[in-house]
Biopython code that builds the backbone (N, CA, C, O; Angstrom):
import numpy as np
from Bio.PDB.StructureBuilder import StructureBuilder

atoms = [
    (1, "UNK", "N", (-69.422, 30.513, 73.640)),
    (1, "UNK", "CA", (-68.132, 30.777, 73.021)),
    (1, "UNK", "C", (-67.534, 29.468, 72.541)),
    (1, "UNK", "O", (-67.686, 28.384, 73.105)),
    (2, "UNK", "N", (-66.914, 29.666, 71.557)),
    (2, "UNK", "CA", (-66.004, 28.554, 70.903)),
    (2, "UNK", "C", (-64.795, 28.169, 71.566)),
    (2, "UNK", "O", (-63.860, 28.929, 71.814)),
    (3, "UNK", "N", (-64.873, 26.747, 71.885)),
    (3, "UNK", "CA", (-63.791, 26.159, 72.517)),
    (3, "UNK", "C", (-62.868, 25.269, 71.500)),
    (3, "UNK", "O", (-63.320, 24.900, 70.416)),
    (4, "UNK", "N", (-61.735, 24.998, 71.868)),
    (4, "UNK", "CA", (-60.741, 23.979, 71.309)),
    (4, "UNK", "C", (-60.385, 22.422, 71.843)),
    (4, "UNK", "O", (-60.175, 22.184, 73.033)),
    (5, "UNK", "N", (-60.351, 21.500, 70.893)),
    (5, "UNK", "CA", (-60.623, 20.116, 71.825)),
    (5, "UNK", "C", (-58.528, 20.059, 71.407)),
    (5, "UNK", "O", (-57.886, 20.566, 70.487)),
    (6, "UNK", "N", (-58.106, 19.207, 72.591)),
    (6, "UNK", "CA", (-57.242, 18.512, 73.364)),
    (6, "UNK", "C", (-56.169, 18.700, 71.946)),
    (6, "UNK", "O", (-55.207, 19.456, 71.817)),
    (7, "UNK", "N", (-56.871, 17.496, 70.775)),
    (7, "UNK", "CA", (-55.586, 17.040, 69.941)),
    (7, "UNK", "C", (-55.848, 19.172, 68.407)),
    (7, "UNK", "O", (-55.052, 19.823, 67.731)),
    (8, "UNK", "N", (-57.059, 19.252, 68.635)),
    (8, "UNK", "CA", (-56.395, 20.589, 67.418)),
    (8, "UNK", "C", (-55.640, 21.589, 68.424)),
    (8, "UNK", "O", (-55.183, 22.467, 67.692)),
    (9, "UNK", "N", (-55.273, 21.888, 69.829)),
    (9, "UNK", "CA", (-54.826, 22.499, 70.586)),
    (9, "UNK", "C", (-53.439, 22.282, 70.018)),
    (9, "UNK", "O", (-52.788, 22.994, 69.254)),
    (10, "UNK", "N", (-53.184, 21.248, 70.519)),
    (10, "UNK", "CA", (-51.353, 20.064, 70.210)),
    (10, "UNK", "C", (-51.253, 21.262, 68.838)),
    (10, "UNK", "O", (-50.617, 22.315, 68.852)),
    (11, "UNK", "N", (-51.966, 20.790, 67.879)),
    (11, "UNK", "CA", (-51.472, 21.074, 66.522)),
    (11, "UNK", "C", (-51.918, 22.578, 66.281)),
    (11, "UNK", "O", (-52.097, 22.770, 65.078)),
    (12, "UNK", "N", (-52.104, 23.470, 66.898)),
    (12, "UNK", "CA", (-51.705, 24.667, 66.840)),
    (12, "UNK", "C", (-51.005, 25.196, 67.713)),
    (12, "UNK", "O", (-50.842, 26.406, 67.551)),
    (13, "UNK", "N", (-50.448, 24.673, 68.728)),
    (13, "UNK", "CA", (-49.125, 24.707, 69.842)),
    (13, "UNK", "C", (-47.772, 24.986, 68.137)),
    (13, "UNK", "O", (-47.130, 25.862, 67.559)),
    (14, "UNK", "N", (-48.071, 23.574, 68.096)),
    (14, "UNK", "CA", (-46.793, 23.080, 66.875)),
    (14, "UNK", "C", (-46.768, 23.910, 65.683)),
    (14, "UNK", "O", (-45.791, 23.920, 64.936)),
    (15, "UNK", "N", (-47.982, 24.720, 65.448)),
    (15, "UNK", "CA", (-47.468, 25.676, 64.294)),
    (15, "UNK", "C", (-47.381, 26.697, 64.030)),
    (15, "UNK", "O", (-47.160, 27.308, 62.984)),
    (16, "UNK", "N", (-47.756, 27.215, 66.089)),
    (16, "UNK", "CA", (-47.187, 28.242, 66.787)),
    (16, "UNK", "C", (-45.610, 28.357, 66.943)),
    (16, "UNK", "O", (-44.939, 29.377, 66.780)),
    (17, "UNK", "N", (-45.190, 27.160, 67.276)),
    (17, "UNK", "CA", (-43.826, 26.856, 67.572)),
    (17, "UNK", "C", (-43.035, 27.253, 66.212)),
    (17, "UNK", "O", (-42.201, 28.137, 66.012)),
    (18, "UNK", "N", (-43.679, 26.145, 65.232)),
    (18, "UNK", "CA", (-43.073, 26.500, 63.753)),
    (18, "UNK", "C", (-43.088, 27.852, 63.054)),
    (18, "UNK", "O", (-42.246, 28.075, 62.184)),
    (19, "UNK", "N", (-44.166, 28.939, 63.444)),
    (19, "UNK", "CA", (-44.075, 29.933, 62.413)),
    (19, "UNK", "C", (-43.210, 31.062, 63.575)),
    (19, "UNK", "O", (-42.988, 32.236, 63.279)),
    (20, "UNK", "N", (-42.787, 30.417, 64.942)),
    (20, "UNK", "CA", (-42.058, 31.694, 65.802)),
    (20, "UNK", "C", (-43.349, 32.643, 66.394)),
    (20, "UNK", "O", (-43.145, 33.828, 66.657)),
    (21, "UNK", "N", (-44.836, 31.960, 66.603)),
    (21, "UNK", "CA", (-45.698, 33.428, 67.765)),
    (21, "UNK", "C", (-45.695, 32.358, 68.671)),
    (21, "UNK", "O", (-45.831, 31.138, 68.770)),
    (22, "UNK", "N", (-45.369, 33.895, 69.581)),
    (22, "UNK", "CA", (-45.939, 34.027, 71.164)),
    (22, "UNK", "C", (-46.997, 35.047, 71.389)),
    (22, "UNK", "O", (-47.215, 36.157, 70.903)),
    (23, "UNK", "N", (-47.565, 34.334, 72.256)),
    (23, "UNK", "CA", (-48.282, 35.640, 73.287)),
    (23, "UNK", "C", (-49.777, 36.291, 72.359)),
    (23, "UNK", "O", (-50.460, 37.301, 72.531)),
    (24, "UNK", "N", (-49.873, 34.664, 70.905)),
    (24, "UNK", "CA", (-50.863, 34.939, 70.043)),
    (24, "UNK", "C", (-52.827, 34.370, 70.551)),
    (24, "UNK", "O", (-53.278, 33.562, 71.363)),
    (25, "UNK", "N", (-53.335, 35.143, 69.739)),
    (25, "UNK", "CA", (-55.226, 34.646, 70.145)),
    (25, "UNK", "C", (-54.726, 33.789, 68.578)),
    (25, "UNK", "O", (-53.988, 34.058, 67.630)),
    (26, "UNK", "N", (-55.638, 32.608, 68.996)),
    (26, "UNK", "CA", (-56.487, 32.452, 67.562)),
    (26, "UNK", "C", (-57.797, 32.514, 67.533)),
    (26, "UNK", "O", (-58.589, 32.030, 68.342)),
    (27, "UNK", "N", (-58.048, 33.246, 66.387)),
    (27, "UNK", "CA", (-59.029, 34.525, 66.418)),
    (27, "UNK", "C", (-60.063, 33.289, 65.338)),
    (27, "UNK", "O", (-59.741, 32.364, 64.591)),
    (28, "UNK", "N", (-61.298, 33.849, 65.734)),
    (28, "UNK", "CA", (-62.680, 32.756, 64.503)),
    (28, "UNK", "C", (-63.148, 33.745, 64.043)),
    (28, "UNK", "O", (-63.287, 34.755, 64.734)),
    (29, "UNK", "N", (-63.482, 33.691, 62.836)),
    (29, "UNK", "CA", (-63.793, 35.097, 61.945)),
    (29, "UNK", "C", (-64.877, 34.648, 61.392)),
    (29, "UNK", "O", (-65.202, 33.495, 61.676)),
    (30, "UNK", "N", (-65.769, 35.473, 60.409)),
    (30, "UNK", "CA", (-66.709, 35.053, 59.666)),
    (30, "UNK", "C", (-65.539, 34.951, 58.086)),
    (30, "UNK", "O", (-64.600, 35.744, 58.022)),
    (31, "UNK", "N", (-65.695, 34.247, 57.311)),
    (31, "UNK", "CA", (-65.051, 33.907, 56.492)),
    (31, "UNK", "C", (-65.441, 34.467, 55.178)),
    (31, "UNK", "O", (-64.864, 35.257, 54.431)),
    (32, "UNK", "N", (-67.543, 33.317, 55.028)),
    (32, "UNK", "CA", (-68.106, 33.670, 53.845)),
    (32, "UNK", "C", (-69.765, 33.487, 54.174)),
    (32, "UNK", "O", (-69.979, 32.546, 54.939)),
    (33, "UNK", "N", (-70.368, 33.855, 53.952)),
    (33, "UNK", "CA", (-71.411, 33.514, 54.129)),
    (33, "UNK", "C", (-72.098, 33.267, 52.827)),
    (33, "UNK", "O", (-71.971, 33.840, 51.745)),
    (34, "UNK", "N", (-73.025, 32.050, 53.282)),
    (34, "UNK", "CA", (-73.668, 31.584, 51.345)),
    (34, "UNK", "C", (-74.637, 31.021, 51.565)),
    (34, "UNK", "O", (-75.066, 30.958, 52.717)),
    (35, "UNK", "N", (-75.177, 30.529, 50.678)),
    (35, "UNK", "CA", (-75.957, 29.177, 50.629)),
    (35, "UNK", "C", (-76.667, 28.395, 51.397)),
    (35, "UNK", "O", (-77.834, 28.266, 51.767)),
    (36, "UNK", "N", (-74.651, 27.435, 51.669)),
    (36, "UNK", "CA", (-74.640, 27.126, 52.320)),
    (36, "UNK", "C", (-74.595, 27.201, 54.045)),
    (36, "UNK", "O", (-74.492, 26.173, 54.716)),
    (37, "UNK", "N", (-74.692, 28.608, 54.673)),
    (37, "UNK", "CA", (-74.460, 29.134, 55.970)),
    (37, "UNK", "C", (-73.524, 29.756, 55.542)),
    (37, "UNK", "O", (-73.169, 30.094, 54.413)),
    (38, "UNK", "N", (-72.805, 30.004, 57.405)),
    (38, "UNK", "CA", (-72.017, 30.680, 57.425)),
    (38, "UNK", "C", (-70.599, 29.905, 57.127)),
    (38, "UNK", "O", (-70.718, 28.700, 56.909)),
    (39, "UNK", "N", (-69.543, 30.339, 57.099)),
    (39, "UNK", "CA", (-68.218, 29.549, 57.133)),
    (39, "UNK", "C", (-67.441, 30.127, 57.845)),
    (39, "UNK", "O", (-67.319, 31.335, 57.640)),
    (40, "UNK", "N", (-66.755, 29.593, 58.769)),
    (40, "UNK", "CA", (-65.620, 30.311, 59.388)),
    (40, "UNK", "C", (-64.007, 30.228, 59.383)),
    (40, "UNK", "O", (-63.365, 29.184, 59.269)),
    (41, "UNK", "N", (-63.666, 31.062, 59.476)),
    (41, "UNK", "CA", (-62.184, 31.208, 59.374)),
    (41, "UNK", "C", (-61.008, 31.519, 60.577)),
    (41, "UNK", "O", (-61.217, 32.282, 61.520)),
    (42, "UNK", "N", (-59.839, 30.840, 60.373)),
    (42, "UNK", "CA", (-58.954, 30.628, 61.837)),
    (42, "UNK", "C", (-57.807, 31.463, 61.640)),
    (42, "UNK", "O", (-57.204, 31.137, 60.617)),
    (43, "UNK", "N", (-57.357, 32.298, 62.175)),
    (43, "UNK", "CA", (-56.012, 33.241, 62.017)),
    (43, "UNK", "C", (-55.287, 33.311, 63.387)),
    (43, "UNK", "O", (-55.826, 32.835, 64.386)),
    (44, "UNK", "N", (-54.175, 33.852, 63.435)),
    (44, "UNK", "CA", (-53.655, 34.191, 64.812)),
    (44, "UNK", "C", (-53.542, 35.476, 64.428)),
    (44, "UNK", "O", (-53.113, 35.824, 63.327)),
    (45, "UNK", "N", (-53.915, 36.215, 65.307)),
    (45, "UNK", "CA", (-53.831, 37.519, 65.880)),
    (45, "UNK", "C", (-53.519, 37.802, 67.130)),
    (45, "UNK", "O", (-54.070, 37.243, 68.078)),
    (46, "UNK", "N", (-52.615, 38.689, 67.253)),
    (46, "UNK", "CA", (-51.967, 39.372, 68.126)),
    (46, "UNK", "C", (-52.485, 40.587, 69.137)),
    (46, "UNK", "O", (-51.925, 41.119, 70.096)),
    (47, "UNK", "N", (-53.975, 40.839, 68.439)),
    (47, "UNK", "CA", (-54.674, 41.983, 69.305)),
    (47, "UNK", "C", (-56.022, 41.594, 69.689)),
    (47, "UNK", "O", (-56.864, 40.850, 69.188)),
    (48, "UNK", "N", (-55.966, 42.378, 70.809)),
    (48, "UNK", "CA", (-57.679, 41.892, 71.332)),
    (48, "UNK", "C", (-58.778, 43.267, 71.436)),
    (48, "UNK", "O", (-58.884, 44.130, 72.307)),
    (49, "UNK", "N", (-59.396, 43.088, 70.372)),
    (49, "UNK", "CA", (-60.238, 44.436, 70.443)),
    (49, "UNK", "C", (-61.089, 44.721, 71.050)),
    (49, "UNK", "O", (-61.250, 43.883, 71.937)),
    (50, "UNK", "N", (-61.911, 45.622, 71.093)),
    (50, "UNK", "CA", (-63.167, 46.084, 72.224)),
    (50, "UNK", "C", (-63.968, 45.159, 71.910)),
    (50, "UNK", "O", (-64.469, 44.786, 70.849)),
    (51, "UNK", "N", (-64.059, 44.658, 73.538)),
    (51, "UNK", "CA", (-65.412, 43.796, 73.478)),
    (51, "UNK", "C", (-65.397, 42.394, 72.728)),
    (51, "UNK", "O", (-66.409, 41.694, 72.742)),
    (52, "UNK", "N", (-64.202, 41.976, 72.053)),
    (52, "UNK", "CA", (-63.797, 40.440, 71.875)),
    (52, "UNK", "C", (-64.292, 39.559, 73.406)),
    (52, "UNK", "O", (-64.314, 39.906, 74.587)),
    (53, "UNK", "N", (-64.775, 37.852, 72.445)),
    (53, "UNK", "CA", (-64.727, 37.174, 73.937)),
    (53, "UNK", "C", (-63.245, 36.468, 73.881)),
    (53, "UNK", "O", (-62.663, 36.535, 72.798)),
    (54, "UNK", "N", (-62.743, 35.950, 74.721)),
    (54, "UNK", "CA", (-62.043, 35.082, 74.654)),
    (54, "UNK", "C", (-61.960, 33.546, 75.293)),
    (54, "UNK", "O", (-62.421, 33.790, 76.408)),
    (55, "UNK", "N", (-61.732, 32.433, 75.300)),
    (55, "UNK", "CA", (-62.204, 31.387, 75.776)),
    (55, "UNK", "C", (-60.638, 30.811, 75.905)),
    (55, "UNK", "O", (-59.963, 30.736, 74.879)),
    (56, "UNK", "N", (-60.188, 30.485, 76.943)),
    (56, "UNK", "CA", (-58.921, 29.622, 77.006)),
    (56, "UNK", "C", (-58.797, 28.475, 77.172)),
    (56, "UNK", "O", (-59.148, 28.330, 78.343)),
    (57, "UNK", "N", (-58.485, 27.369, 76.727)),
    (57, "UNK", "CA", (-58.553, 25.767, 76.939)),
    (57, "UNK", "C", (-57.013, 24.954, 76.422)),
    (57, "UNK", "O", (-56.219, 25.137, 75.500)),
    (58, "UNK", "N", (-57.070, 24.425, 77.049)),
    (58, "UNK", "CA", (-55.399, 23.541, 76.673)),
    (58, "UNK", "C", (-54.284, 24.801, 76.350)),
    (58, "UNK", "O", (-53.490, 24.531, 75.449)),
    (59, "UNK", "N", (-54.172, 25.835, 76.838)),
    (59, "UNK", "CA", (-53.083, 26.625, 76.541)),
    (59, "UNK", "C", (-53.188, 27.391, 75.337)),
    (59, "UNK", "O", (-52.164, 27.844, 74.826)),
    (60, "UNK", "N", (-54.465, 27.613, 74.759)),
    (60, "UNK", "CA", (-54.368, 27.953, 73.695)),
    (60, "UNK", "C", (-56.239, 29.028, 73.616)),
    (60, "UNK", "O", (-57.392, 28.677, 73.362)),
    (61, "UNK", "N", (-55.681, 30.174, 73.935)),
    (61, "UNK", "CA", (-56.744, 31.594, 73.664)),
    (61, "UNK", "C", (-57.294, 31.644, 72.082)),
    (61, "UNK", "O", (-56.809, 32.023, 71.016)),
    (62, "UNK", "N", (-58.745, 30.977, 72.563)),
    (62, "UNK", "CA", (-59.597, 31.887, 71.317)),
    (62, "UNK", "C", (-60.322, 32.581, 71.276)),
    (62, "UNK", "O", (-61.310, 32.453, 71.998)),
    (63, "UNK", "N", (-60.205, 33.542, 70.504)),
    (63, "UNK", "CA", (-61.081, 34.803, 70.780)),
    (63, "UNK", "C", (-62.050, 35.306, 69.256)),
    (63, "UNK", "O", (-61.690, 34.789, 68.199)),
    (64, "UNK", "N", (-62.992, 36.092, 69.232)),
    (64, "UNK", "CA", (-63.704, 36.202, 68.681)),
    (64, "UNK", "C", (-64.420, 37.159, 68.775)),
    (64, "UNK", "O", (-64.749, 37.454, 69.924)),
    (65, "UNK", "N", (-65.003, 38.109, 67.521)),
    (65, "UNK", "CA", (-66.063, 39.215, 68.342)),
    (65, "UNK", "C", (-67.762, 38.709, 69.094)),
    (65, "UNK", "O", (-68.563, 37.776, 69.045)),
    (66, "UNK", "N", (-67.583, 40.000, 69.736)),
    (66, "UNK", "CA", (-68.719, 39.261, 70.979)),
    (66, "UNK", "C", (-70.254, 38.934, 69.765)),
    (66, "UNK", "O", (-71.247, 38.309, 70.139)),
    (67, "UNK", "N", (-70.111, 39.449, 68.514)),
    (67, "UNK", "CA", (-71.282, 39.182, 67.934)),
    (67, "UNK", "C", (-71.507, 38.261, 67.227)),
    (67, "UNK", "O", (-72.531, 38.117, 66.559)),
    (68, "UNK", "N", (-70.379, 37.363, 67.296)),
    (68, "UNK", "CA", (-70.201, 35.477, 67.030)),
    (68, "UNK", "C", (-70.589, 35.168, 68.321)),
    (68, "UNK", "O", (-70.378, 33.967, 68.489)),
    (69, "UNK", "N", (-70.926, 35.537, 69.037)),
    (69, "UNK", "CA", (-70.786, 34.738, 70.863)),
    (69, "UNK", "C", (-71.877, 33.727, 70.734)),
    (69, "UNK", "O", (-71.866, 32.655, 71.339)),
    (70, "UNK", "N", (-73.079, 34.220, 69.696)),
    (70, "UNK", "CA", (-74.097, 33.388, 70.305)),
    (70, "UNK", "C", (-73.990, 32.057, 69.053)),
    (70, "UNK", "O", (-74.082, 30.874, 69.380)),
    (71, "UNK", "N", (-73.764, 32.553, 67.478)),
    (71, "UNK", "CA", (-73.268, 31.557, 66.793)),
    (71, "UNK", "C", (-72.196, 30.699, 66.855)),
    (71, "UNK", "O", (-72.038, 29.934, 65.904)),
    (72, "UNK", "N", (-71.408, 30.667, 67.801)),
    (72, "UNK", "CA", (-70.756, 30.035, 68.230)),
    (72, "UNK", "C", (-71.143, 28.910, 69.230)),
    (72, "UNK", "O", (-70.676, 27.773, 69.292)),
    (73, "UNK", "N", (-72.105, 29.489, 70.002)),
    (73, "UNK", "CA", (-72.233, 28.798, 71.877)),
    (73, "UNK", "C", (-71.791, 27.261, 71.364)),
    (73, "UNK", "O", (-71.301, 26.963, 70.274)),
    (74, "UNK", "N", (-72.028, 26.620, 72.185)),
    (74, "UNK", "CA", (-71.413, 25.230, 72.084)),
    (74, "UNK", "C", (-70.886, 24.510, 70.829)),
    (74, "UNK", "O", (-71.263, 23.506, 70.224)),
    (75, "UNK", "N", (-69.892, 25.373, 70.657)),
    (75, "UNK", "CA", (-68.758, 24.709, 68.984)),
    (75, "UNK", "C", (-67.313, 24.341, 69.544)),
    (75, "UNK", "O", (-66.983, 24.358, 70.730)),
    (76, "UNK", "N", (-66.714, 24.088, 68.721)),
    (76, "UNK", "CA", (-65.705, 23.615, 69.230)),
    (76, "UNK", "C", (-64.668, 23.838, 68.134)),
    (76, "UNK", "O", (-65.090, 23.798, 66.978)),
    (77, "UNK", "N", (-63.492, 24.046, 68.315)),
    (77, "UNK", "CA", (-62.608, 23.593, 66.701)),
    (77, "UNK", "C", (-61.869, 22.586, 66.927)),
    (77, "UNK", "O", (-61.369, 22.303, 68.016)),
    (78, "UNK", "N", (-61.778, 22.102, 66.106)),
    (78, "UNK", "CA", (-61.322, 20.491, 65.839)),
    (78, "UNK", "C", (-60.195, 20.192, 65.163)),
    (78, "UNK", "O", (-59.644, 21.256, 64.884)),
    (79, "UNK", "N", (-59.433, 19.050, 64.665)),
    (79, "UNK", "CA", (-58.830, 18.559, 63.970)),
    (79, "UNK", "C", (-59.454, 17.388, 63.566)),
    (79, "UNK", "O", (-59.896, 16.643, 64.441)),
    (80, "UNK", "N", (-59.614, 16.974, 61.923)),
    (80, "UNK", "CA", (-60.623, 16.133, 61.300)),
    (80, "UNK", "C", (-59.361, 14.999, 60.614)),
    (80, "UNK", "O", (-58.221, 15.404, 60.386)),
    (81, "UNK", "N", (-59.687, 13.913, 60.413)),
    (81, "UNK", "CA", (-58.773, 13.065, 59.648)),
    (81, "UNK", "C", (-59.627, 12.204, 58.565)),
    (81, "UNK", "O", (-59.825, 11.120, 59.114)),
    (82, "UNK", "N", (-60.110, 12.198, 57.515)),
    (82, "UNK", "CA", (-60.871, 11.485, 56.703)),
    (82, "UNK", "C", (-60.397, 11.458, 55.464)),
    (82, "UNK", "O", (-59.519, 12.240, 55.099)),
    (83, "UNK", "N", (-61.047, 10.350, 54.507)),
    (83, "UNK", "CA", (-60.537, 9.979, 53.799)),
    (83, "UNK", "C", (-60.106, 10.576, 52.283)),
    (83, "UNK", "O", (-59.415, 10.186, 51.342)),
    (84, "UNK", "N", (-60.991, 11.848, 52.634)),
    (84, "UNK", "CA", (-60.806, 12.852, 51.444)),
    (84, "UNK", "C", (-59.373, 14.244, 51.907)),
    (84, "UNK", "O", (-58.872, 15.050, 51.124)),
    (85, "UNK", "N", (-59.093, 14.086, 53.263)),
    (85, "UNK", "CA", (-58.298, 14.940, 54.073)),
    (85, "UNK", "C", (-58.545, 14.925, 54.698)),
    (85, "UNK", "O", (-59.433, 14.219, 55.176)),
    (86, "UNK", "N", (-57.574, 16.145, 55.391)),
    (86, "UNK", "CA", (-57.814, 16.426, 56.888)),
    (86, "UNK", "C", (-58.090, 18.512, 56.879)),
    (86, "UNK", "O", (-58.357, 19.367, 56.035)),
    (87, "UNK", "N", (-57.842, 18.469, 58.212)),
    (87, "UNK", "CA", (-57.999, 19.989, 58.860)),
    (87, "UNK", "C", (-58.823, 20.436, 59.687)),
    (87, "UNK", "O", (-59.809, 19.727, 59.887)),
    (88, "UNK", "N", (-58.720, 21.661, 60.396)),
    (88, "UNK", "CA", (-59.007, 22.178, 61.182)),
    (88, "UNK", "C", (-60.849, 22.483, 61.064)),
    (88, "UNK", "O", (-61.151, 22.912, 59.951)),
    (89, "UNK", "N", (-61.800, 22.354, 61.832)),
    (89, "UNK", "CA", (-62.895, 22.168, 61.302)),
    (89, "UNK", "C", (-63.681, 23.037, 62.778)),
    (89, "UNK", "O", (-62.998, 23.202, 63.789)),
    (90, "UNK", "N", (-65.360, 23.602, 62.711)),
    (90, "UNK", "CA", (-65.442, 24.104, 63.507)),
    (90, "UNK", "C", (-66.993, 23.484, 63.641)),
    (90, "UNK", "O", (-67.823, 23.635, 62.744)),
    (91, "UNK", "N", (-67.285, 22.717, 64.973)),
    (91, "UNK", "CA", (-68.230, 21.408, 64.946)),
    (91, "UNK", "C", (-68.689, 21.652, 66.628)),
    (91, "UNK", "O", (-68.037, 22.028, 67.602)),
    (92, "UNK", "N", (-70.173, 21.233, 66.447)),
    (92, "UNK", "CA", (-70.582, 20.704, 67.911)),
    (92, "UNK", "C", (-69.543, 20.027, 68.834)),
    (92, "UNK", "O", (-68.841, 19.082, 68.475)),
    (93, "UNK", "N", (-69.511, 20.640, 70.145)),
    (93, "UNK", "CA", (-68.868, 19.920, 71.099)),
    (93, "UNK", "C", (-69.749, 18.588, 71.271)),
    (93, "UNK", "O", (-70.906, 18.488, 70.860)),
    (94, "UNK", "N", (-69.052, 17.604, 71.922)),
    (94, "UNK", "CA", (-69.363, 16.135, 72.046)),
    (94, "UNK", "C", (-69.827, 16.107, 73.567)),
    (94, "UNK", "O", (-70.180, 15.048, 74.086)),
]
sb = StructureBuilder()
sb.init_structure("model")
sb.init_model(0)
sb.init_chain("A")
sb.init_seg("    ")
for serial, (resi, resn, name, xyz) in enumerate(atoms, 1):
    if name == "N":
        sb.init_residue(resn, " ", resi, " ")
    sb.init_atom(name, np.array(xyz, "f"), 0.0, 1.0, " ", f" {name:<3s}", serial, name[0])
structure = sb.get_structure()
């Protein structure tokens, strides 16, 4: 299952705070698939459906359907800072 590291936690605390949810998952979706792989996508959602996993770390529930469980295993989501931008990114744990 997909975990969250320390500093993208902080910064979805803060834009939890900013958009007013409580009591939200952020949910990993399949986004697009191409080419290039798969791509994934980050939402907050408010419901947990049959058979979602969920993974909790720094205060902050992510959940996902159980049939990402295994494309997921050791990922992580991130916060990236480089020189072309930044954002939320979904990468090998360290």
């Amino acid at each position: 299952m997909v975990g969250i590291s320390e500093r993208a936690a902080k910064l979805v605390k803060d834009i939890m705070e900013e958009e007013e949810k409580q009591d939200v998952f952020l949910r990993v979706y399949v986004a697009d698939v191409g080419c290039g792989g798969v791509q994934f996508g980050l939402e907050f959602d408010e419901n947990e459906g049959e058979g979602d996993i969920i993974e909790e770390n720094f205060g902050i529930r992510v959940i996902c359907e159980k049939e990402l469980n295994e494309e997921l295993k050791d990922m992580e989501i991130d916060y990236i800072v480089t020189d072309f931008g930044e954002g939320f990114v979904i990468k090998e744990r360290e």
